[in-house]
DSSP file (Angstrom, degrees, kcal/mol; ACC not computed):
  #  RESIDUE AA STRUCTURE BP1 BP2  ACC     N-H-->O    O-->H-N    N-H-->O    O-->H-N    TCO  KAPPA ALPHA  PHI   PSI    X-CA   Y-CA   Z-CA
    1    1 A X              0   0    0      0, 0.0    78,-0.3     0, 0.0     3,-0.0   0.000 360.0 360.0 360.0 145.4  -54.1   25.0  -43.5
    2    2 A X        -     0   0    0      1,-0.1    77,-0.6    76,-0.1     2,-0.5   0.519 360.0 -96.7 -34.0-170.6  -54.9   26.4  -40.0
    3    3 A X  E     -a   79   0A   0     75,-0.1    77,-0.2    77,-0.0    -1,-0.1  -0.945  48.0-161.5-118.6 116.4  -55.9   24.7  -37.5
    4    4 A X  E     -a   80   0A   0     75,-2.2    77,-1.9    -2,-0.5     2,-0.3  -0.203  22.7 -97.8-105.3-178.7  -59.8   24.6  -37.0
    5    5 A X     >  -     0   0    0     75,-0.2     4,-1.0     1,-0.1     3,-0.4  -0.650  36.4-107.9-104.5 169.6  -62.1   24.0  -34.6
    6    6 A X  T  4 S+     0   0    0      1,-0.3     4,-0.4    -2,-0.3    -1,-0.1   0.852 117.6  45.7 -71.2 -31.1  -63.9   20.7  -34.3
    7    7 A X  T >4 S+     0   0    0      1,-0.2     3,-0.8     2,-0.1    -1,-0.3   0.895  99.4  77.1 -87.6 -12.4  -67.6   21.9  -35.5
    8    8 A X  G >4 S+     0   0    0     -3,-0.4     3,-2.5     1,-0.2    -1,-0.2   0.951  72.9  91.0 -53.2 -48.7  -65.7   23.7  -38.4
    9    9 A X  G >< S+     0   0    0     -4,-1.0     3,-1.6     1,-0.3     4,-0.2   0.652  75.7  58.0 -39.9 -27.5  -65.3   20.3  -40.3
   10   10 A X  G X  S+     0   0    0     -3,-0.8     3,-0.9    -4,-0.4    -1,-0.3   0.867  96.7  57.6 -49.6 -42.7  -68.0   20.3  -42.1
   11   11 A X  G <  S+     0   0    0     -3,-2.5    -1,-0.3    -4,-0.2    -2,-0.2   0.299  94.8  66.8 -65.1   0.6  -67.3   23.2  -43.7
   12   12 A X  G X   +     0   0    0     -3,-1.6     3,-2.5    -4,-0.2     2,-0.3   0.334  67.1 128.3-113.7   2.2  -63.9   21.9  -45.1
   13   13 A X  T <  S+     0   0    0     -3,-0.9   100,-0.2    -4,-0.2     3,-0.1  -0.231  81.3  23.4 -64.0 125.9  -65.7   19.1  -47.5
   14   14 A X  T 3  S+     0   0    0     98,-3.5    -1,-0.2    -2,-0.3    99,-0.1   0.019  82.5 147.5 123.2 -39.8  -64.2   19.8  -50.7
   15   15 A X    <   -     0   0    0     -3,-2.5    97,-2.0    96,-0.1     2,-0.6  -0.194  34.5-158.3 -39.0 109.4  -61.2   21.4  -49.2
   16   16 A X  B     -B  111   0B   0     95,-0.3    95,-0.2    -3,-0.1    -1,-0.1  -0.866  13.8-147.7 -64.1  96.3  -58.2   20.3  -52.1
   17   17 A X        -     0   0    0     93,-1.1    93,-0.1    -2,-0.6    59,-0.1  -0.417  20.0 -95.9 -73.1-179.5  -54.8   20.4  -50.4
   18   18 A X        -     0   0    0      1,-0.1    92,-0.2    91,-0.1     2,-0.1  -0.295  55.4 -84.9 -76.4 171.4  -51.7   21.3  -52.0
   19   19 A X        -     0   0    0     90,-0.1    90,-0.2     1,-0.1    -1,-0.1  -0.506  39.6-121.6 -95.0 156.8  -49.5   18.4  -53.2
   20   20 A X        -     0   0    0     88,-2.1     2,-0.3    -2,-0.1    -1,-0.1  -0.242  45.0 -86.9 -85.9-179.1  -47.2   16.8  -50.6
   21   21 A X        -     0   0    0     51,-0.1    87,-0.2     1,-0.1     2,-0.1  -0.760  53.8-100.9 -92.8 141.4  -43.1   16.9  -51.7
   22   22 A X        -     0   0    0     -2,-0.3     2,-0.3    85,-0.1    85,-0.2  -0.361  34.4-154.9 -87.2 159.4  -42.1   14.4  -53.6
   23   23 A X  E     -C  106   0B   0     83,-1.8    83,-3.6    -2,-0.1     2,-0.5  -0.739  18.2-121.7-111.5 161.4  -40.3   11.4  -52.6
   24   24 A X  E     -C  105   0B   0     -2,-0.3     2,-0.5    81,-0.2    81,-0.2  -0.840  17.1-145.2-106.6 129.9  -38.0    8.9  -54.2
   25   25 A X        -     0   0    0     79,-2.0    78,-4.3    -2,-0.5     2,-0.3  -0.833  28.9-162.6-114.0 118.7  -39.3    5.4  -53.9
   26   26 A X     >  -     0   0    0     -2,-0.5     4,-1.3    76,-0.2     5,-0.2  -0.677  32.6-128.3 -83.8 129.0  -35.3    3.1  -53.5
   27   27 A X  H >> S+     0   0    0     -2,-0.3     4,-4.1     2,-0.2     3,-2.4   0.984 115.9  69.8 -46.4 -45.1  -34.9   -0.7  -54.0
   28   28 A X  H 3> S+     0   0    0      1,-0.3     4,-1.4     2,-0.2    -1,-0.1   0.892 110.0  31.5 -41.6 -51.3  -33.2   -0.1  -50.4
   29   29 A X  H 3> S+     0   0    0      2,-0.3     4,-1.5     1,-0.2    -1,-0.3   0.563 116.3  54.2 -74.9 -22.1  -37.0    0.6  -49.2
   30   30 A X  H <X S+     0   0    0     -3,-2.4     4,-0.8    -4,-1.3    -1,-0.2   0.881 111.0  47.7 -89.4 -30.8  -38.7   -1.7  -51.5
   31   31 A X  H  X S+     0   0    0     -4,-4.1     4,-2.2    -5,-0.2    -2,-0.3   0.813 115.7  46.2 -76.9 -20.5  -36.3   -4.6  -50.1
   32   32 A X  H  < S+     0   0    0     -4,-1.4     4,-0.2    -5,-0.4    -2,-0.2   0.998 109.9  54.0 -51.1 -73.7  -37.1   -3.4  -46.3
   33   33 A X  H  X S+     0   0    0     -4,-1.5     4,-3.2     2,-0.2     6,-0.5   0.662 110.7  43.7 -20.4 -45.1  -40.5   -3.4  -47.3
   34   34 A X  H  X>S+     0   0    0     -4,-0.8     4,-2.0     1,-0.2     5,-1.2   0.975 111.2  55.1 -82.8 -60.2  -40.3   -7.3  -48.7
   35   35 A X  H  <5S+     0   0    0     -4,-2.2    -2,-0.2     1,-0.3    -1,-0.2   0.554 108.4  45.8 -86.5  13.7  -38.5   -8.4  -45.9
   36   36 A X  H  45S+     0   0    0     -4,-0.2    -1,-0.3    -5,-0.1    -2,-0.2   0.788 122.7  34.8-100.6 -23.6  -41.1   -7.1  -43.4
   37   37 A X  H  <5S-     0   0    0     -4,-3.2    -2,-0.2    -3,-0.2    -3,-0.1   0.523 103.2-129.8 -92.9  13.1  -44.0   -8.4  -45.3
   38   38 A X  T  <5 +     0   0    0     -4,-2.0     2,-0.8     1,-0.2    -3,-0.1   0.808  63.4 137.5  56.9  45.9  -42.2  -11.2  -46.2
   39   39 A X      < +     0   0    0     -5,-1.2     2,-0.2    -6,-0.5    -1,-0.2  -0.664  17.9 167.5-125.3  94.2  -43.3  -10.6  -50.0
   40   40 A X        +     0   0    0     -2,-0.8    -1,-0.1    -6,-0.1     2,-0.1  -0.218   6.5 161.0 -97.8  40.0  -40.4  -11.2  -51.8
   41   41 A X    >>  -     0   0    0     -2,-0.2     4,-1.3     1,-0.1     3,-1.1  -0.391  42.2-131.0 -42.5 131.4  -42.0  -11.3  -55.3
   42   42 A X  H 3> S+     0   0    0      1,-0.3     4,-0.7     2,-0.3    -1,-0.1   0.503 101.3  77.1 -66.3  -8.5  -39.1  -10.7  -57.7
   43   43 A X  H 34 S+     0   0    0      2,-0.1    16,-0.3     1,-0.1    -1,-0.3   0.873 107.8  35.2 -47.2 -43.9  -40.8   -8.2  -59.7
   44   44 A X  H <4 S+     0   0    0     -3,-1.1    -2,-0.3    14,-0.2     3,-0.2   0.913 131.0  24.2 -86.6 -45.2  -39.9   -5.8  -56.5
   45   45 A X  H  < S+     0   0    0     -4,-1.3    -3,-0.2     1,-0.2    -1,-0.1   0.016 105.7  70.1-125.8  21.3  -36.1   -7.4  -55.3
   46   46 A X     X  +     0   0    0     -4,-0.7     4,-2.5    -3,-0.1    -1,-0.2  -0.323  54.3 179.0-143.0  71.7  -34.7   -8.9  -58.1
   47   47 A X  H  > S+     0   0    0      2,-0.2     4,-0.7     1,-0.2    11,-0.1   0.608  79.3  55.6 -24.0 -35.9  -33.7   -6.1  -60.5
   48   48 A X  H  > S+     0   0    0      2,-0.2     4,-1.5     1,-0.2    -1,-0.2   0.916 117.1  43.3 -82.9 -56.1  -32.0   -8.8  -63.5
   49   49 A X  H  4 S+     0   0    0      1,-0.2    -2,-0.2     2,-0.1    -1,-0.2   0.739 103.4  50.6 -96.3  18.9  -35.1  -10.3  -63.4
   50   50 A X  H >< S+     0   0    0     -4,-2.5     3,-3.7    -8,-0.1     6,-0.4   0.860  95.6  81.7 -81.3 -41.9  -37.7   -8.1  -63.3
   51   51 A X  H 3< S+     0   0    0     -4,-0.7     2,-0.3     1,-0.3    -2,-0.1   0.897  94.1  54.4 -17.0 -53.1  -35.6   -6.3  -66.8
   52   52 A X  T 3< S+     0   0    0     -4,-1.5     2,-0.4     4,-0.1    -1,-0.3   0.026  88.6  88.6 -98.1  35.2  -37.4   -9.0  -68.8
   53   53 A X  S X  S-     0   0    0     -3,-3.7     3,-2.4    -2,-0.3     4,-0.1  -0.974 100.6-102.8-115.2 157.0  -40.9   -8.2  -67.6
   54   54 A X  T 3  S+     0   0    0     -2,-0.4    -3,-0.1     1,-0.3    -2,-0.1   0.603 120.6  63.8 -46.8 -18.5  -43.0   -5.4  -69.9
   55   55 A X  T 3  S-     0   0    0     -5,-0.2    -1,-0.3     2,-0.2    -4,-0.1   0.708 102.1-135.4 -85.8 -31.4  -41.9   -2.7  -66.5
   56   56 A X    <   +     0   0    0     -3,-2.4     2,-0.3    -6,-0.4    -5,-0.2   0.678  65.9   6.0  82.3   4.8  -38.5   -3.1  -67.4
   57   57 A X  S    S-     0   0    0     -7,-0.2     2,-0.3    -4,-0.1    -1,-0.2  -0.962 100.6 -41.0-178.5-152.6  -37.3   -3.6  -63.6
   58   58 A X        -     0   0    0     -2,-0.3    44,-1.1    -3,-0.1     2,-0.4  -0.720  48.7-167.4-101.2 153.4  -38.4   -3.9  -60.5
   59   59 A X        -     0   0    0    -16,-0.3    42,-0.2    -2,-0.3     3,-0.1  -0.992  30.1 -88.8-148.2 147.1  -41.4   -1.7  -58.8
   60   60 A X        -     0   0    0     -2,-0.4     2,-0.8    40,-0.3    40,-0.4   0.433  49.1 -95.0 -46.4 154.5  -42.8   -1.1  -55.2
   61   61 A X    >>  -     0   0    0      1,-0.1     3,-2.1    38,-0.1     4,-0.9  -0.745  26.6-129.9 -75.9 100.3  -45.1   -3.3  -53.7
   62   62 A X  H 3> S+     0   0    0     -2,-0.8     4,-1.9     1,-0.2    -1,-0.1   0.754 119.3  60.3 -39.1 -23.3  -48.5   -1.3  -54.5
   63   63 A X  H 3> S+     0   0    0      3,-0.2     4,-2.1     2,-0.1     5,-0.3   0.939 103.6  53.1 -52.2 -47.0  -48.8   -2.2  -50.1
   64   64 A X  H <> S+     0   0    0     -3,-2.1     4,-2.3     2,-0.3    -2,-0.2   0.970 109.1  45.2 -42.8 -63.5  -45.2    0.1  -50.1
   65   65 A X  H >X S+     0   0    0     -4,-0.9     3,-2.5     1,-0.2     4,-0.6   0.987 119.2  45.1 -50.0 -81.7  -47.4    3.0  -52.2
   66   66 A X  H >< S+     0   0    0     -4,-1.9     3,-1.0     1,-0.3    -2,-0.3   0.635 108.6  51.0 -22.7 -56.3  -50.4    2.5  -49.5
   67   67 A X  H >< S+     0   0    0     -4,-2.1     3,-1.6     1,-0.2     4,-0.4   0.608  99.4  70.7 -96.6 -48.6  -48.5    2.4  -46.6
   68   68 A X  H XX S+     0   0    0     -3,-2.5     4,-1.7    -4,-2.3     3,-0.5   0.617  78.1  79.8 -52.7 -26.4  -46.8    5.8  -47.8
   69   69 A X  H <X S+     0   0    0     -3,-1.0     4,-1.5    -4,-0.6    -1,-0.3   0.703  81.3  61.3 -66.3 -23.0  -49.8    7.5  -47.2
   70   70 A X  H <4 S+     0   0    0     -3,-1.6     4,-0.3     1,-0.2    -1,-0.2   0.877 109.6  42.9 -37.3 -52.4  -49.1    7.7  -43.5
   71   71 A X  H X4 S+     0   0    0     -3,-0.5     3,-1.0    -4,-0.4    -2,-0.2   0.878 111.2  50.6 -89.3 -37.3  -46.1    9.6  -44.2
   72   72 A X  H >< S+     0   0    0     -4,-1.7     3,-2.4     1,-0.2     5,-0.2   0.754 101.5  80.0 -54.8 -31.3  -47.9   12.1  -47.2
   73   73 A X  G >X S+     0   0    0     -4,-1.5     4,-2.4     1,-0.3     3,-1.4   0.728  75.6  69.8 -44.8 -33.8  -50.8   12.6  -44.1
   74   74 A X  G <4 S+     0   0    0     -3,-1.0    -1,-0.3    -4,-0.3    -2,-0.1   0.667 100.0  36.4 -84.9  -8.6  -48.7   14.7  -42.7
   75   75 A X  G <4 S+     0   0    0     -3,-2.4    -1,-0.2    -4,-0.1    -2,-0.1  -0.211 128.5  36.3-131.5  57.2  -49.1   17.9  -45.5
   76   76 A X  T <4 S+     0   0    0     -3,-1.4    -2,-0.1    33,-0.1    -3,-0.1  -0.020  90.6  95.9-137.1 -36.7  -52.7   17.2  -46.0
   77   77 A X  S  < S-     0   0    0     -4,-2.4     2,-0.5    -5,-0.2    33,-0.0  -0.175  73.6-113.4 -71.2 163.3  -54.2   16.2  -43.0
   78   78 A X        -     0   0    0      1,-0.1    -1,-0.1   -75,-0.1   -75,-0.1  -0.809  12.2-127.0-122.5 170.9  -55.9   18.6  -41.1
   79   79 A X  E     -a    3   0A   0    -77,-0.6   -75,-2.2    -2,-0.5     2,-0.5  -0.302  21.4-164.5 -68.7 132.2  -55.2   20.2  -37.6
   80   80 A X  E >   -a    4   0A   0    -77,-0.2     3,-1.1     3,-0.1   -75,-0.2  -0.937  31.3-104.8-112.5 149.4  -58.2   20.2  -34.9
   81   81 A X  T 3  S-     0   0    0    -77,-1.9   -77,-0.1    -2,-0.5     3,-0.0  -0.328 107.0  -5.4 -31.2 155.9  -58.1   22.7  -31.6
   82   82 A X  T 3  S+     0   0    0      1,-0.1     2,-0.5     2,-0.1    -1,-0.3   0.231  88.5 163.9  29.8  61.4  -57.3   20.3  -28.8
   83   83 A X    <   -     0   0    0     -3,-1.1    68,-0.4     1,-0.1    -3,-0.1  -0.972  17.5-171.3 -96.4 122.3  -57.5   17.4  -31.0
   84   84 A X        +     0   0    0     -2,-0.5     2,-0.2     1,-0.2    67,-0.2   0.516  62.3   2.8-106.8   7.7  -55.6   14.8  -28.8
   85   85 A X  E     -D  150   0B   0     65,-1.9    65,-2.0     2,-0.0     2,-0.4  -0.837  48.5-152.9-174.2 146.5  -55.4   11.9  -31.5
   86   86 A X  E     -D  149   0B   0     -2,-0.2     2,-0.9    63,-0.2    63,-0.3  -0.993  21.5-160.0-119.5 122.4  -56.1   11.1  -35.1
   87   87 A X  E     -D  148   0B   0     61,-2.5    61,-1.3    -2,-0.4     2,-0.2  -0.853  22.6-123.8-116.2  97.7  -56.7    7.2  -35.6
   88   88 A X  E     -D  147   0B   0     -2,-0.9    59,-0.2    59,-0.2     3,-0.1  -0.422  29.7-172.7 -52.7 125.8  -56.4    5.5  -39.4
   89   89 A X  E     -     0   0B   0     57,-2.7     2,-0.2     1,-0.4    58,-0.2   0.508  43.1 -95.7-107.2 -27.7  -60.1    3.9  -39.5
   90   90 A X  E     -D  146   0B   0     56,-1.6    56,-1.8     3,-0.0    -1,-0.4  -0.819  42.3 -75.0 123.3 176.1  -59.5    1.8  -43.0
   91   91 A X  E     -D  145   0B   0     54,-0.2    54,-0.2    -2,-0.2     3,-0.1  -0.776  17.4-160.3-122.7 155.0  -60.2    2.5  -46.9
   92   92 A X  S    S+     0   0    0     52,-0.5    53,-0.1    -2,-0.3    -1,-0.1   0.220  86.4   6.8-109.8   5.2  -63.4    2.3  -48.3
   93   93 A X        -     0   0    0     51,-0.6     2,-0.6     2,-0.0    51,-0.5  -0.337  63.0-179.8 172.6  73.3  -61.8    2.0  -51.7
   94   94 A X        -     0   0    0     49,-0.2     2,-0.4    -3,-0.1    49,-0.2  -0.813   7.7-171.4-115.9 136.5  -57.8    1.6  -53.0
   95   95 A X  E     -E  142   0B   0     47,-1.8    47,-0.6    -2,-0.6     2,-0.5  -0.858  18.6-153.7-105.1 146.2  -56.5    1.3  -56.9
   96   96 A X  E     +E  141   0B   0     -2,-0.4    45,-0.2    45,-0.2    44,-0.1  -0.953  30.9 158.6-111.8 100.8  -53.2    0.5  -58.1
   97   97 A X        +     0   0    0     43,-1.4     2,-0.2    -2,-0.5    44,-0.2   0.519  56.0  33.5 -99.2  -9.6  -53.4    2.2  -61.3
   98   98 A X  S    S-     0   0    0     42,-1.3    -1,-0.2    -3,-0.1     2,-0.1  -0.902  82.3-108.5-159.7 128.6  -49.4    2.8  -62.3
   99   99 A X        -     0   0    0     -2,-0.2     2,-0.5    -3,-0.1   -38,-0.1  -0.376  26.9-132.4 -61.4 123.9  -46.6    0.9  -61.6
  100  100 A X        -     0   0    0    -40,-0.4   -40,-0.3    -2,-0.1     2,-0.1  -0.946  34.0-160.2 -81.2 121.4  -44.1    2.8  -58.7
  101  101 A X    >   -     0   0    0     -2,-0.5     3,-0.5   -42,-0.2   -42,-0.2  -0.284  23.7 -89.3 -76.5 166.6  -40.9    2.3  -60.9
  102  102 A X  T 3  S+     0   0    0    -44,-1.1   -76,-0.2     1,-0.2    -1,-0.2  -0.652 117.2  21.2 -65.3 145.5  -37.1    2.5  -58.8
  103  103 A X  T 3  S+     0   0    0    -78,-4.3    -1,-0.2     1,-0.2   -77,-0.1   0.018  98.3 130.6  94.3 -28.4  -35.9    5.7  -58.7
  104  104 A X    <   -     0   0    0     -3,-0.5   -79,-2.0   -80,-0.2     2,-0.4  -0.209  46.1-138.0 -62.6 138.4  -39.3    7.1  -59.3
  105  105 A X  E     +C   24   0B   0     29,-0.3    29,-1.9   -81,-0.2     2,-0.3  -0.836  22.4 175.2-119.5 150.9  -40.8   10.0  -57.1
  106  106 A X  E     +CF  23 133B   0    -83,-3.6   -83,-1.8    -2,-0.4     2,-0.4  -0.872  10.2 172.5-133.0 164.5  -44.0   10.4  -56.0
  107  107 A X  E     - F   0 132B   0     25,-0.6    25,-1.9    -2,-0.3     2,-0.4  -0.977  21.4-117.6-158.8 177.6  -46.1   12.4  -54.0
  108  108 A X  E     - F   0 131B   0     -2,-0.4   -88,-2.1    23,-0.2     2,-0.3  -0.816   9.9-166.1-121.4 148.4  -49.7   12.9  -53.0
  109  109 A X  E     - F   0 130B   0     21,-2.7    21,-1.3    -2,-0.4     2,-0.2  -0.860  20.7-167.4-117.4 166.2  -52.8   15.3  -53.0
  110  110 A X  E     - F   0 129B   0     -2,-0.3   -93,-1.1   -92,-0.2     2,-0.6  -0.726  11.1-161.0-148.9 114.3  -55.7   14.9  -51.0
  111  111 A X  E     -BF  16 128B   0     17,-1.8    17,-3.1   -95,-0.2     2,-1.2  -0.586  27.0-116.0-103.4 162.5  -59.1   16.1  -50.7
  112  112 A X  E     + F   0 127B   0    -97,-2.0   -98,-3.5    -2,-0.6    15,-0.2  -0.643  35.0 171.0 -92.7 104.8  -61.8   16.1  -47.9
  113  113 A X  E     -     0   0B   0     13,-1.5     2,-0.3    -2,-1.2    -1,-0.2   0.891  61.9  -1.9 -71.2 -60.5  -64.8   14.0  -49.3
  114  114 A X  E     -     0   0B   0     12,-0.4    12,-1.6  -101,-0.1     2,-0.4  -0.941  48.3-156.5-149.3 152.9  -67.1   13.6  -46.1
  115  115 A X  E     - F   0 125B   0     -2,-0.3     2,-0.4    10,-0.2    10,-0.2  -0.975  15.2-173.3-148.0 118.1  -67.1   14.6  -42.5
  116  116 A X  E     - F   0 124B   0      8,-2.5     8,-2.0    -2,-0.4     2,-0.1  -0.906  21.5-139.2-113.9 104.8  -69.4   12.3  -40.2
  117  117 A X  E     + F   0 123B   0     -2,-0.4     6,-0.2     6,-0.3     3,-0.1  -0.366  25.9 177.6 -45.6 107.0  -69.8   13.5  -36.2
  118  118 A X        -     0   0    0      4,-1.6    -1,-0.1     1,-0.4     5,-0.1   0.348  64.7 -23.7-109.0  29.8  -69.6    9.9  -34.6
  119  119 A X  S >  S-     0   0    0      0, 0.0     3,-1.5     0, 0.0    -1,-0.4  -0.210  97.0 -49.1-177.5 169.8  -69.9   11.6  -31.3
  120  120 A X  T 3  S-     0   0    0      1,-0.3    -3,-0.0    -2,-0.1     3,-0.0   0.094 124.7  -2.1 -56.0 134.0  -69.4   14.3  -29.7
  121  121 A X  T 3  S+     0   0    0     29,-0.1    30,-1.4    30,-0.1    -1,-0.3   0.700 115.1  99.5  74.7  38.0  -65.6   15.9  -30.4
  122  122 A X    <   +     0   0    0     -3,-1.5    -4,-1.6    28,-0.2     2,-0.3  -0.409  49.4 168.3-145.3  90.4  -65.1   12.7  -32.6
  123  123 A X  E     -F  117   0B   0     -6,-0.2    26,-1.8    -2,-0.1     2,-0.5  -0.625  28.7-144.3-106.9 145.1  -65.5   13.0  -36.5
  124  124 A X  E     -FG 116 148B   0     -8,-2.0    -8,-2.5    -2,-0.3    24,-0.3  -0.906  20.5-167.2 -78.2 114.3  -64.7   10.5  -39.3
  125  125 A X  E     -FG 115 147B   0     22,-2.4    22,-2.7    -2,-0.5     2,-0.3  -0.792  12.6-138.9-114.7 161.2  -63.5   12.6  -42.1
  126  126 A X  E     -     0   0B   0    -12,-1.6   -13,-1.5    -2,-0.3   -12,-0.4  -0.916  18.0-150.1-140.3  92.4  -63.2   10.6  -45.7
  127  127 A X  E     -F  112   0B   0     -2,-0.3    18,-3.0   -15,-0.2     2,-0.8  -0.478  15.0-152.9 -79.1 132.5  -60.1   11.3  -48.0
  128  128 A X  E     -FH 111 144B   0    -17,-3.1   -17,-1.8    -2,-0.3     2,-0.5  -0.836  27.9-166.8 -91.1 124.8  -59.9   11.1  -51.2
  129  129 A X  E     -FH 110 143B   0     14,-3.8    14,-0.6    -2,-0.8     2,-0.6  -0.875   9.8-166.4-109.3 130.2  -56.1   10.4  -51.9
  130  130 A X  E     -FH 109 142B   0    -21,-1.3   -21,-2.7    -2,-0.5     2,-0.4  -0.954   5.5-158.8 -98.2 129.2  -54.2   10.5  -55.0
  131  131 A X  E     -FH 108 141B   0     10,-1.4     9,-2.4    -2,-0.6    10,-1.2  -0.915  15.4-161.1 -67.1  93.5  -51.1    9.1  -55.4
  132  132 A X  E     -F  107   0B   0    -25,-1.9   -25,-0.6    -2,-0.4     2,-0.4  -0.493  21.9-147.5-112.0 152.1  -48.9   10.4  -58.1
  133  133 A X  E >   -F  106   0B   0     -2,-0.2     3,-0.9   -27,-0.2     2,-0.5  -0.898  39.7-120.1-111.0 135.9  -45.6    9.4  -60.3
  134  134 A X  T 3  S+     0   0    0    -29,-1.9   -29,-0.3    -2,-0.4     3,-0.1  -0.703  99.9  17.4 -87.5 120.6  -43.7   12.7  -61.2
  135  135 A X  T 3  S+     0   0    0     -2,-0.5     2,-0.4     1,-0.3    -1,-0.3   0.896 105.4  97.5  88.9  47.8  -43.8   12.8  -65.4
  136  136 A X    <   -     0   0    0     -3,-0.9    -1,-0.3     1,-0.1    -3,-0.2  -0.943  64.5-147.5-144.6 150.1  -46.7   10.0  -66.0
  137  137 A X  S    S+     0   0    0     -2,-0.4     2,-0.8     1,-0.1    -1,-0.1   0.668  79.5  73.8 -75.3 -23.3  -50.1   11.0  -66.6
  138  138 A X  S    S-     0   0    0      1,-0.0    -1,-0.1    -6,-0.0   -41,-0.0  -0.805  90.9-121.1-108.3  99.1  -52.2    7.8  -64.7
  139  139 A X        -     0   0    0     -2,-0.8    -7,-0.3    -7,-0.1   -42,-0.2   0.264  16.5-119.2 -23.6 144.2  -51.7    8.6  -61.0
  140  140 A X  S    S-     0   0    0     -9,-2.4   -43,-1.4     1,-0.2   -42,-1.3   0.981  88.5  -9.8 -74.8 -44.9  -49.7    5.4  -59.1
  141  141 A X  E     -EH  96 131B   0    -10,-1.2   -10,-1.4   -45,-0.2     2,-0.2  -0.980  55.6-154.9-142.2 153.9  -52.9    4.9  -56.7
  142  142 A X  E     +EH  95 130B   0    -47,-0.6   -47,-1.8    -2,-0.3     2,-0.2  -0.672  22.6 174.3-105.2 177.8  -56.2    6.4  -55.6
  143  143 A X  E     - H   0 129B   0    -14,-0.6   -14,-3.8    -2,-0.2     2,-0.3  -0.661  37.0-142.5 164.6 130.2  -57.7    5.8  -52.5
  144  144 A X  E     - H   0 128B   0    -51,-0.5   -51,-0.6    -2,-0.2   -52,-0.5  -0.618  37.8-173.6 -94.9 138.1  -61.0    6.8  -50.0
  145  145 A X  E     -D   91   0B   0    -18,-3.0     2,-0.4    -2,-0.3   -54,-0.2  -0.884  12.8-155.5-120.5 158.8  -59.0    6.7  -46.1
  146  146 A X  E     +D   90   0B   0    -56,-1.8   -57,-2.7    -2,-0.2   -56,-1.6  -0.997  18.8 172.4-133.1 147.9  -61.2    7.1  -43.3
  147  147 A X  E     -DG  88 125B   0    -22,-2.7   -22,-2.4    -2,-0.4     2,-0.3  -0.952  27.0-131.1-145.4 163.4  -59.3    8.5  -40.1
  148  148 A X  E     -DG  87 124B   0    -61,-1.3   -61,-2.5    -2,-0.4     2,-0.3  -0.906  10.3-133.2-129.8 142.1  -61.2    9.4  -37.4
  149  149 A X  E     -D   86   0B   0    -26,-1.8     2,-0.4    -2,-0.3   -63,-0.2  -0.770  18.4-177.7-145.5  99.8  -60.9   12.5  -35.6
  150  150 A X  E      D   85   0B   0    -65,-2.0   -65,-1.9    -2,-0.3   -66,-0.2  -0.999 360.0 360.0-126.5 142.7  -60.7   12.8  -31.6
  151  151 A X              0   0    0    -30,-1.4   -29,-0.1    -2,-0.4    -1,-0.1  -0.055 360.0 360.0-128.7 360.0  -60.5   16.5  -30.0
């Protein structure tokens, strides 16, 4: 998408992007991941014993999935004119609906829910994000973001 001008946002509720390219979610990254939140469940980092739970190894820290959305933001969110910062505001709403397996890839769509003016040149917009595993039908998470919008 273009890049629009700030009183244009309204008009983009509804707006569907295209889905971002997928990525391959590593143990390397899930064990980074553990040792920065220091959640070193063994369902995520211990591969022998995760085998013998019903997932059949180990999978990402649904925080991992979440956290990913930062990085998917970037071929959804959209461009303002002379927008000089975009600010993650919080979720109104996150699921973990699907296990992120190793090895798995995933990628995200997002659409534009709501656009609230909280003053002038500064709008809240409210995505709805899916989060998806390539070959499973039940999406890995959904989730309303709010970022807020400064031009």
């Amino acid at each position: 998408m273009n890049a629009v001008k700030s009183h244009e946002l309204p008009s983009l509720v509804g707006h569907q992007s295209e889905p971002s390219e997928w990525f391959e979610v590593t143990q390397e990254q899930v064990n980074q991941f553990a040792d920065t939140t220091l959640d070193h469940q063994f369902i995520h980092v211990d591969p022998v014993k995760a085998a013998e739970t019903p997932f059949g190894g180990t999978i990402a820290h649904g925080m991992l999935t979440l956290s990913l959305i930062a990085h998917f933001a970037e071929s959804f969110s959209v461009k303002v004119d002379g927008m000089k910062m975009g600010l993650n505001y919080g979720f109104n709403k996150i699921r973990f609906l699907n296990p992120v397996k190793m090895g798995a890839r995933i990628r995200a769509q997002a659409s534009i829910t709501e656009v609230d003016e909280k003053a002038p040149g500064q709008h809240l917009l409210t995505y709805s994000v899916t989060v998806e595993i390539e070959g499973e039908n039940t999406p890995a998470m959904i989730a309303e973001w709010l970022c807020l919008v400064i031009a």
